[in-house]
VEXLO-87107 format. One record per residue (C-alpha): chain; x, y, z; residue number from 1; residue in three letters. Coordinates in Angstrom, 1 decimal. Example, Ala and Ser with C-alpha at 12.3 -4.5 7.8 and 13.67 -1.06 7.14 Angstrom:
2
A  12.3  -4.5  7.8  1  ala
A  13.7  -1.1  7.1  2  ser
//
This chain:
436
A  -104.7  57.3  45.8  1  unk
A  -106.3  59.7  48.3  2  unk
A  -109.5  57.4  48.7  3  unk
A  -107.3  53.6  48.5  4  unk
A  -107.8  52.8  52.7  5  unk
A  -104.6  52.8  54.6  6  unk
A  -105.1  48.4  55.3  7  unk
A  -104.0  48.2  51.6  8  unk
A  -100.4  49.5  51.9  9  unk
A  -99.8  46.3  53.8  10  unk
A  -102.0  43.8  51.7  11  unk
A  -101.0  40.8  50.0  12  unk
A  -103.7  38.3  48.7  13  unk
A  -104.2  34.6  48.5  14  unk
A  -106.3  34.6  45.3  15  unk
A  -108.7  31.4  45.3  16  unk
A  -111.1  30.2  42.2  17  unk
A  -113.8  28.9  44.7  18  unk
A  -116.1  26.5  42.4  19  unk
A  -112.4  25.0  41.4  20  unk
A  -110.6  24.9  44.7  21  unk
A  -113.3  23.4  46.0  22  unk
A  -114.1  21.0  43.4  23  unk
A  -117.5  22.2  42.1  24  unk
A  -118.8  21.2  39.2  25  unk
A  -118.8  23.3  36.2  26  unk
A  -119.3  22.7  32.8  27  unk
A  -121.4  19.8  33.6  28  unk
A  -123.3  21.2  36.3  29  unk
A  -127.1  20.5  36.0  30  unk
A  -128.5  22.7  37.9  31  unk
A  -129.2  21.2  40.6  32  unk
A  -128.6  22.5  44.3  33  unk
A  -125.6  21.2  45.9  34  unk
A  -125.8  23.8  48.4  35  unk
A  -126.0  21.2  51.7  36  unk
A  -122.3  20.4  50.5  37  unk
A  -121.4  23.3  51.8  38  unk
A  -117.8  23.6  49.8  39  unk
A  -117.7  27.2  50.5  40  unk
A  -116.6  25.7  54.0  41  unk
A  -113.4  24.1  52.5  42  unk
A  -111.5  27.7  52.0  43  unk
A  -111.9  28.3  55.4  44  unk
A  -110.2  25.0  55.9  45  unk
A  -107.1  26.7  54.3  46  unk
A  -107.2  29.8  56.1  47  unk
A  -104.4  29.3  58.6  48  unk
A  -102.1  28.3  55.6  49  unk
A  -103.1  31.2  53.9  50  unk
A  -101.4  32.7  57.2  51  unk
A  -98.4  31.1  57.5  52  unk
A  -98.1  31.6  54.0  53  unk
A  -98.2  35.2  54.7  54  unk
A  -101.0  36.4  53.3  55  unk
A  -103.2  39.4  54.4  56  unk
A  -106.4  38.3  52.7  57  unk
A  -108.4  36.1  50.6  58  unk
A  -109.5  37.2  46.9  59  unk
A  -112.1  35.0  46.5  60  unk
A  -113.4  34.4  42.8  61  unk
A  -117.3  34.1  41.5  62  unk
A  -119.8  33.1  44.3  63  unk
A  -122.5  34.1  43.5  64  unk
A  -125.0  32.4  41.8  65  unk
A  -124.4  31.5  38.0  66  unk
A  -124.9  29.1  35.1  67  unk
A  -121.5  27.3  34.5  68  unk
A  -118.1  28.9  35.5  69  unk
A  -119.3  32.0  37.7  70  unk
A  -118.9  34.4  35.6  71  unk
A  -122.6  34.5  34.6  72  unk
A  -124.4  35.6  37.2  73  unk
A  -128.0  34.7  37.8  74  unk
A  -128.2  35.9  41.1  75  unk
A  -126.2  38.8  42.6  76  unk
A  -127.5  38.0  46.4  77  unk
A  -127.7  34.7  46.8  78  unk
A  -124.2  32.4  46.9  79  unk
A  -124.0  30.2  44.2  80  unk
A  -125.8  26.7  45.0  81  unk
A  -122.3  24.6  44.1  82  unk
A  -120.6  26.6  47.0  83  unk
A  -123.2  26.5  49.7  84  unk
A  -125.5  28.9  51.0  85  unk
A  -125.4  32.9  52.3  86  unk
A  -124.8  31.4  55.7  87  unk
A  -121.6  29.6  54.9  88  unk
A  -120.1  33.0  53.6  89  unk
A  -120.7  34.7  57.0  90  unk
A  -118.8  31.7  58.8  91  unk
A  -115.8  32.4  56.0  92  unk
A  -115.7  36.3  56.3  93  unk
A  -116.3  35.6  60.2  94  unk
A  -113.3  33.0  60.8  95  unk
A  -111.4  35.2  57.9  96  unk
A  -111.5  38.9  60.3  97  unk
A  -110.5  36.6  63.3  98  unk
A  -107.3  35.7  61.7  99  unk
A  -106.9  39.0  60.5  100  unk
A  -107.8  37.8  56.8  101  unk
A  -109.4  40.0  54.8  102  unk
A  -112.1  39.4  52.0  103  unk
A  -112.2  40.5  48.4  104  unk
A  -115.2  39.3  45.9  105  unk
A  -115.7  39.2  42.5  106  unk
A  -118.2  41.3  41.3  107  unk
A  -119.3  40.4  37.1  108  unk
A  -121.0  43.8  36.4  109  unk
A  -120.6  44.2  32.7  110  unk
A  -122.5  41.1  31.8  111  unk
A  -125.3  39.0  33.1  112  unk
A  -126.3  35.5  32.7  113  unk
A  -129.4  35.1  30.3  114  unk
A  -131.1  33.3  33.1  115  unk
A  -131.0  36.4  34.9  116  unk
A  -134.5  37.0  35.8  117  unk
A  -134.9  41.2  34.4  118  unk
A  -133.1  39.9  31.1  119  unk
A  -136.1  37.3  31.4  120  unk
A  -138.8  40.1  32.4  121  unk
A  -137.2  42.4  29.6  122  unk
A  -138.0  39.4  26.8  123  unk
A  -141.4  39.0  28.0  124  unk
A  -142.3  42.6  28.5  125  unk
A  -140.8  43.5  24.7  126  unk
A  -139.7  46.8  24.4  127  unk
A  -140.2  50.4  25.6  128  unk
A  -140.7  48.1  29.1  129  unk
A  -138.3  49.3  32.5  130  unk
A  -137.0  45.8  32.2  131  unk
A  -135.9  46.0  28.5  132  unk
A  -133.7  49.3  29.4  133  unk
A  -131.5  47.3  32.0  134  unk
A  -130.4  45.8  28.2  135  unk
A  -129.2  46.6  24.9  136  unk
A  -131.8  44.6  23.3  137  unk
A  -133.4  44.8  19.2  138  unk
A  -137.1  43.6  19.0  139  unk
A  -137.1  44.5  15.2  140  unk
A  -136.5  40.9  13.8  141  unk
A  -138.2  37.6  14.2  142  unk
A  -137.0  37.3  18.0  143  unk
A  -134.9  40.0  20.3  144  unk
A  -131.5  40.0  20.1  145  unk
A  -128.5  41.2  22.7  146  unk
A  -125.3  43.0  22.9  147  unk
A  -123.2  40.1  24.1  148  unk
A  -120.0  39.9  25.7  149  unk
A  -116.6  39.5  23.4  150  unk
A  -118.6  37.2  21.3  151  unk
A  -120.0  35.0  23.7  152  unk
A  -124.0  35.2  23.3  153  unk
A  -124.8  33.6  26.9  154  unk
A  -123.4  36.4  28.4  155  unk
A  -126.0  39.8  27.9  156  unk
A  -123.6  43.0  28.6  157  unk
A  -126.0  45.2  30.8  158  unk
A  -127.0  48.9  29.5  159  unk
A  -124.3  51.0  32.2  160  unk
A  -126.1  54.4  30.9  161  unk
A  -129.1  53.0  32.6  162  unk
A  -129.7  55.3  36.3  163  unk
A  -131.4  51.9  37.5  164  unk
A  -128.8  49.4  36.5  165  unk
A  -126.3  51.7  38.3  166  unk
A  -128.1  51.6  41.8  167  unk
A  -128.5  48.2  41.1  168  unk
A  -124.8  47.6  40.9  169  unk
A  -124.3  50.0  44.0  170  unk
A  -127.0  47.8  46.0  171  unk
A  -124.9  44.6  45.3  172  unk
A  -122.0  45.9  46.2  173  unk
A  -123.0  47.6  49.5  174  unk
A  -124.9  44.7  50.6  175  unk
A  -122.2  42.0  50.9  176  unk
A  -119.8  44.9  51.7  177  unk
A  -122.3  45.2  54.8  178  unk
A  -121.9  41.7  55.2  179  unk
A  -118.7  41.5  55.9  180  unk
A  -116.6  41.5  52.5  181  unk
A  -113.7  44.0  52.4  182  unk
A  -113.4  45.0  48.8  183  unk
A  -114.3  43.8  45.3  184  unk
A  -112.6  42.8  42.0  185  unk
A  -114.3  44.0  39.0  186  unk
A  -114.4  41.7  36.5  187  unk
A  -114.0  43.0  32.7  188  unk
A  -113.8  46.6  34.0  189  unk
A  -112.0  47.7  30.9  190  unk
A  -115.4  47.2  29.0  191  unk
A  -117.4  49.6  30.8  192  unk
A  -117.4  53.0  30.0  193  unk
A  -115.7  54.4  33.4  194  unk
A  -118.5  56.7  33.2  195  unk
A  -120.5  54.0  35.2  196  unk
A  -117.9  53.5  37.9  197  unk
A  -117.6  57.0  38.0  198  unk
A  -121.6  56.9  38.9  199  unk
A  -121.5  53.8  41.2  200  unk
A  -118.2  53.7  43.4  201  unk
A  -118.6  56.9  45.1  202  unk
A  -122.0  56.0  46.1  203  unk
A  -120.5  52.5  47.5  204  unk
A  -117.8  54.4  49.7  205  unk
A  -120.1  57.0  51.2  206  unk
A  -121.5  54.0  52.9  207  unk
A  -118.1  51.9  53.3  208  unk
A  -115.1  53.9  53.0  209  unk
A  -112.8  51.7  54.1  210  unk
A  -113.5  49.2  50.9  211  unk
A  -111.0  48.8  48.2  212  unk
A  -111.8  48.5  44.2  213  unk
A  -109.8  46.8  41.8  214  unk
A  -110.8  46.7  38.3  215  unk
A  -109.7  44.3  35.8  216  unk
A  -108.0  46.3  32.9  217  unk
A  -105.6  44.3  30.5  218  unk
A  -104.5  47.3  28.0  219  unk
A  -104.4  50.8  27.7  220  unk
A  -103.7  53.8  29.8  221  unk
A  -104.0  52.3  33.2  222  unk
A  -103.4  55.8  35.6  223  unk
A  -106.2  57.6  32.7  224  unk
A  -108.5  54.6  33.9  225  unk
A  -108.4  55.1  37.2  226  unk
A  -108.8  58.6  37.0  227  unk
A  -111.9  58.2  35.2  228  unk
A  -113.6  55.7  36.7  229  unk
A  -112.6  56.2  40.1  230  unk
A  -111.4  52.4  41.2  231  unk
A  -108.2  52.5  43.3  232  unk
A  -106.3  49.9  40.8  233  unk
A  -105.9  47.8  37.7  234  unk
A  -104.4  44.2  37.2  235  unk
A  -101.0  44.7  36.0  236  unk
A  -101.1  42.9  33.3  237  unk
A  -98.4  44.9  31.5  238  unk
A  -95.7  43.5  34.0  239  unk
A  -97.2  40.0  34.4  240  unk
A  -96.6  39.4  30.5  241  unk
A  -93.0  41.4  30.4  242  unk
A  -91.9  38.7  33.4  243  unk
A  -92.4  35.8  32.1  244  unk
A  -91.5  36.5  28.5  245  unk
A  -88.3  37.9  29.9  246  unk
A  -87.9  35.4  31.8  247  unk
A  -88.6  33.0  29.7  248  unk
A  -86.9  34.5  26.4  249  unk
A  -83.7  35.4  28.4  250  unk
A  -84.8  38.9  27.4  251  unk
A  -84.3  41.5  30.3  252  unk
A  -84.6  44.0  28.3  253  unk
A  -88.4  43.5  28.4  254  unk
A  -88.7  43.2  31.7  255  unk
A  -86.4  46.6  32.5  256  unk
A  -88.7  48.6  30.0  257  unk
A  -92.1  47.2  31.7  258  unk
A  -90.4  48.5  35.0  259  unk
A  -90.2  51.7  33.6  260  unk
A  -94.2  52.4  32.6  261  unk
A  -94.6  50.5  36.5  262  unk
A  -92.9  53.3  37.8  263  unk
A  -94.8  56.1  35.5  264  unk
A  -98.3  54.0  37.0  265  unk
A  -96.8  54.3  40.9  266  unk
A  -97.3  58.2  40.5  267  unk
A  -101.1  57.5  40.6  268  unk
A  -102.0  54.7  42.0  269  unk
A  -100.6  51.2  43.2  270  unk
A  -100.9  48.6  40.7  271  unk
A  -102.3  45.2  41.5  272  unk
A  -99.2  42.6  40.7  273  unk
A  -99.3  38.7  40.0  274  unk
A  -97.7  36.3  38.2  275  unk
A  -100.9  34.2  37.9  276  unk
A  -104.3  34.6  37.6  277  unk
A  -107.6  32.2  36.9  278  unk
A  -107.2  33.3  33.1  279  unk
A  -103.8  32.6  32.3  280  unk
A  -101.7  29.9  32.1  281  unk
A  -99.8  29.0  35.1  282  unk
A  -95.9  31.0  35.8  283  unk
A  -94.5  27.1  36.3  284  unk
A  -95.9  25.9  32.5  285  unk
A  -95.2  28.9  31.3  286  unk
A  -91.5  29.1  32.0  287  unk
A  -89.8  25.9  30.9  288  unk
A  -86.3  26.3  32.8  289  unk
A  -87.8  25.7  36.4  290  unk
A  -84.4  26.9  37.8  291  unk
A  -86.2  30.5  36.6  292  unk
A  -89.2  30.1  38.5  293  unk
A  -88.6  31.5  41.5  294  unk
A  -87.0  34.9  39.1  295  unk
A  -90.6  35.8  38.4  296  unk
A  -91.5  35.4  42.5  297  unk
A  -88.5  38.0  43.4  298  unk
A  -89.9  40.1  41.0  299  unk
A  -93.3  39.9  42.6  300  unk
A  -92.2  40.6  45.9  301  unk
A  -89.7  43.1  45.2  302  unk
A  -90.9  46.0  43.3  303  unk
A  -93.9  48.4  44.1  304  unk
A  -97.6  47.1  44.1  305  unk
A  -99.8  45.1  45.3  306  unk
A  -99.3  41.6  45.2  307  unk
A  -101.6  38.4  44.3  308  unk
A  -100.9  34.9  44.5  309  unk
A  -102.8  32.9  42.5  310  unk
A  -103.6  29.3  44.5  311  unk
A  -100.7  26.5  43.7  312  unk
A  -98.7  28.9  42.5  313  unk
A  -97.0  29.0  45.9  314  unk
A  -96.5  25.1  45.2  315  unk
A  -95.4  25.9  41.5  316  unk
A  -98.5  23.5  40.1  317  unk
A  -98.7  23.5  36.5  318  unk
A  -101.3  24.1  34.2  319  unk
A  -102.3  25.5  31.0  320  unk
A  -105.6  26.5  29.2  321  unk
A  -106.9  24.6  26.4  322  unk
A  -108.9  25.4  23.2  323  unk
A  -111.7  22.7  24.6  324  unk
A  -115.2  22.9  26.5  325  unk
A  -113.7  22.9  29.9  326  unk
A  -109.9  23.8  28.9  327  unk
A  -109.7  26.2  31.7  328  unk
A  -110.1  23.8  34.5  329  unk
A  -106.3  23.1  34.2  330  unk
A  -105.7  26.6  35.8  331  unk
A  -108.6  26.2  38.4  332  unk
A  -107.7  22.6  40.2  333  unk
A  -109.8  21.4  43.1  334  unk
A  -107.2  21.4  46.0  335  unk
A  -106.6  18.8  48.5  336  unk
A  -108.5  18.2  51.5  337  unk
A  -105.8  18.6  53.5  338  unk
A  -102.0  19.9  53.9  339  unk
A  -100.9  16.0  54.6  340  unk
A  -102.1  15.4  50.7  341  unk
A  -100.1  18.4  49.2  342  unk
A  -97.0  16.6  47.3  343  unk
A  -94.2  16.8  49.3  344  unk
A  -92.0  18.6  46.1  345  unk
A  -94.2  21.8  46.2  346  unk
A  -92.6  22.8  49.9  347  unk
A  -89.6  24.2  48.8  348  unk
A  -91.7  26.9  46.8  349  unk
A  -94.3  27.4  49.3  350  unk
A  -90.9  27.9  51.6  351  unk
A  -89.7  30.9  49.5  352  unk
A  -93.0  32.4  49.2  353  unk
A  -92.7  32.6  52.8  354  unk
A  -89.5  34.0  52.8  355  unk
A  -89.9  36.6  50.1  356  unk
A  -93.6  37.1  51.7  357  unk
A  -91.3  38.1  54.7  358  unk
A  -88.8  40.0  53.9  359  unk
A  -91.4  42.7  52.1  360  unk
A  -93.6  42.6  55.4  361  unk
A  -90.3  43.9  56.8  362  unk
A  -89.9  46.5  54.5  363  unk
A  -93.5  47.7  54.2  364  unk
A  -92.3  50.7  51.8  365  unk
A  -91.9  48.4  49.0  366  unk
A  -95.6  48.8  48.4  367  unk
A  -94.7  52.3  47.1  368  unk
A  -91.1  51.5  45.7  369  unk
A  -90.1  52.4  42.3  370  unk
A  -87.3  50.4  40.2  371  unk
A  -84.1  51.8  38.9  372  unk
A  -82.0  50.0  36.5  373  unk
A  -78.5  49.5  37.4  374  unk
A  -77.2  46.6  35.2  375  unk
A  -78.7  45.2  31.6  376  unk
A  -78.4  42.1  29.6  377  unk
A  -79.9  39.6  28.4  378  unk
A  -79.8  37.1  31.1  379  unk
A  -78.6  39.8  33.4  380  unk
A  -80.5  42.1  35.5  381  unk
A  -79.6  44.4  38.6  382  unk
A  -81.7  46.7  39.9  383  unk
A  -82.4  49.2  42.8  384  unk
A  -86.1  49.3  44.2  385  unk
A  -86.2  52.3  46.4  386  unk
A  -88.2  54.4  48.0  387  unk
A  -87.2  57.7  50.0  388  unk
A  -83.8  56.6  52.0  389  unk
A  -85.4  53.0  51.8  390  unk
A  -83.5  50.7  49.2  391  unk
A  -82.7  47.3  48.4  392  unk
A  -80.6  46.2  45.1  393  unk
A  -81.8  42.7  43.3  394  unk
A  -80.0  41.0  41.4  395  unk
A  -81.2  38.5  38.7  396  unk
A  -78.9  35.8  36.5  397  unk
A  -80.7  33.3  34.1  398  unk
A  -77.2  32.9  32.1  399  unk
A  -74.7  30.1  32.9  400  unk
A  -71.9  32.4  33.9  401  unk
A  -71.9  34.2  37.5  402  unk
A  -72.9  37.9  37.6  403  unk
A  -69.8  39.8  39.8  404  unk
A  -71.4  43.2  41.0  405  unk
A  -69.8  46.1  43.3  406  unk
A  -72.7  46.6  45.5  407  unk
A  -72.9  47.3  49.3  408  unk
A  -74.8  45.4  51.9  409  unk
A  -76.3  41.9  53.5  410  unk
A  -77.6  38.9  51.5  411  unk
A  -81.3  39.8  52.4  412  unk
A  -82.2  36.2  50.5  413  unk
A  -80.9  34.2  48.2  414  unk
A  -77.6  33.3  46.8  415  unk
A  -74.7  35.0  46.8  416  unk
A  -71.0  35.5  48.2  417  unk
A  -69.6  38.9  49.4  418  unk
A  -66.0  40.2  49.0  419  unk
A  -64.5  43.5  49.3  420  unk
A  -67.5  45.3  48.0  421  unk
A  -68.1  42.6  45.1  422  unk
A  -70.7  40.5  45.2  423  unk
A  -71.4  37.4  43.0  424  unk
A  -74.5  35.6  41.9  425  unk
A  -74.1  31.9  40.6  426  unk
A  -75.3  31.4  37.4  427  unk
A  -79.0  30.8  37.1  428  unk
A  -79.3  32.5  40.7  429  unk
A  -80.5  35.7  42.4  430  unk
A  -80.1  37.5  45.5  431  unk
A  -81.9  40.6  47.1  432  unk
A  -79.0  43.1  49.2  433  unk
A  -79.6  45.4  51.6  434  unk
A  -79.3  46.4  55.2  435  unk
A  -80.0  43.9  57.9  436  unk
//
């Protein structure tokens, strides 16, 4: 963790799918420049929410310029023509430092769009050309064929052994770095050898050390990958999927074991946590007992990472991918214009983000904490998140009887009543303790 900058100990993010927020088209884009819309413009519209909400910076999804839903880059230095133009993302990363916002982009680097133009130089150059090495490519049949991504042959996975494709990656990245962004998510970094961020990042931070690098890993060995490759985290997807199938299983057990391989992570490097992403279904769909929603938010706030919160979740909006051209729009909404048109019922949540948001801005050491189990059930779970003589104790109850615990402290948040040492949890509840 040597290299992470020090600003990320106290970072929580506000994670925004641009093209959706701002109600882009997608899947029935034609092409055509929309750029004089300027709907880049509207995040910065939500900026001083993303404030009050108590967020420390914006993770912005794909910008740049692509085919459909921005993960199929075309152009790596230009801003996607649905959004607005290169100026617009100045005025966001310029009214984003002034409210002490920063900026984290999304950076596709394992595949390409084929409209991008060296995948279209390589095809017309035919092999043994500098183009064609960029690519995996086979001239031997009728008509060249790619290595494509997971399946999907629009997307052409680039050649990471090639020295030229790794300066190129390194340029990207230090040019909108230079602009003004703070840090980049790496999109499918699991399917790059770490060899090639191995190669690239170091080259990045000699020029900007004070940027951060998260890449997107969903299995394996998450401390071995960023040992290798150099990054200073990995999506937790691990304890995303233990807390809402604990949660919404009434299985704790899960959730306690999950904690467990978090804390074995912490000794290396500080996980990225969420409880909702652009690729998953939403935390309020996915849990059917809304009394349990706010369980997966305490969990969020109170255990060691760093933590991401996916747009709406803070309003517990639903949503839910389907198997359907466009299915994934139900997890990437446009959002209103304005806070009057947020429905009024989504307040209460936004309220306890706030709070939980809070309370771990007052205990900063929770970045770092590590778990402890004290109690296990089912529906029960009490545990200690710690770190040096820093503590608090959590307590979680999806069961309909009240969990009575001897514990010592203040209510920090939530419910709960305190009696000679005891303290109880209503059924369905939780409370945090510690010292006020």
């Amino acid at each position: 963790m040597s290299a992470t900058p020090s600003w990320v100990a106290h970072s929580i993010w506000w994670h925004v799918y641009p093209l959706g927020f701002a109600g882009a088209p997608v899947h029935d884009w034609d092409g055509t420049s929309l750029a004089e819309e300027h709907r880049l413009l509207k995040v910065v519209e939500w900026l001083d929410y993303a404030v009050e909400l108590g967020a420390s910076g914006i993770a912005l999804g794909p910008i740049f310029a692509s085919e459909g839903h921005g993960y199929e880059t075309v152009d790596y230095l230009h801003i996607d023509a649905r959004l607005g133009t290169d100026a617009d993302f100045d005025t966001l990363v310029e009214a984003a430092h002034g409210r002490g916002l920063k900026i984290m982009l999304d950076g596709v680097f394992n595949h390409v769009a084929q409209g991008f133009s060296k995948y279209r130089q390589a095809l017309e150059s035919g092999p043994g050309s500098d183009a064609a090495q960029w690519f995996h490519l086979d001239f031997s049949g009728e008509r060249p064929t790619h290595r494509s991504f997971e399946g999907h042959e629009h997307l052409v996975t680039l050649n990471h052994g090639n020295a030229d494709v790794q300066q190129y990656v390194a340029d990207v990245m230090s040019h909108w770095l230079g602009r003004g962004a703070d840090g980049w998510r790496l999109d499918a970094a699991y399917a790059v050898p770490t060899e090639f961020w191995a190669s690239v990042i170091p080259r990045v931070r000699q020029k900007h050390p004070e940027a951060y690098f998260l890449g997107e890993v969903i299995h394996g060995d998450y401390a071995q990958f960023v040992q290798h490759s150099t990054v200073d985290s990995v999506t937790q997807y691990e304890l995303w999927k233990a807390t809402w199938s604990a949660i919404s299983e009434t299985n704790f057990f899960e959730l306690s074991h999950a904690l467990g391989r978090h804390n074995d992570w912490l000794e290396t490097f500080v996980p990225a946590t969420f409880v909702g992403n652009h690729d998953v279904n939403r935390i309020a769909s996915t849990i059917a007992d809304e009394r349990h929603h706010a369980h997966a938010l305490v969990v969020l706030a109170l255990v060691g990472g760093t933590p991401m919160i996916y747009y709406g979740d803070q309003r517990s909006l639903c949503g839910a991918e389907a198997l359907l051209l466009g299915g994934d729009e139900m997890v990437r909404p446009e959002f209103p214009m304005t806070k009057e048109e947020l429905a009024p019922e989504g307040w209460p949540m936004y309220r306890l983000h706030q709070e939980l948001i809070g309370l771990r801005r007052r205990n900063p050491w929770l970045h770092y904490a590590r778990t402890e189990t004290l109690e296990l059930t089912n529906t029960a779970l009490v545990y200690r998140a710690y770190a040096g003589d820093d503590h608090v104790h959590v307590v979680l109850d999806l069961g309909d009887d009240p969990i009575d615990y001897s514990l010592g402290g203040d209510v920090l948040a939530g419910q709960a009543t305190v009696e000679g040492g005891r303290v109880t949890v209503p059924p369905h509840g939780w409370a945090v303790f510690g010292r006020k």
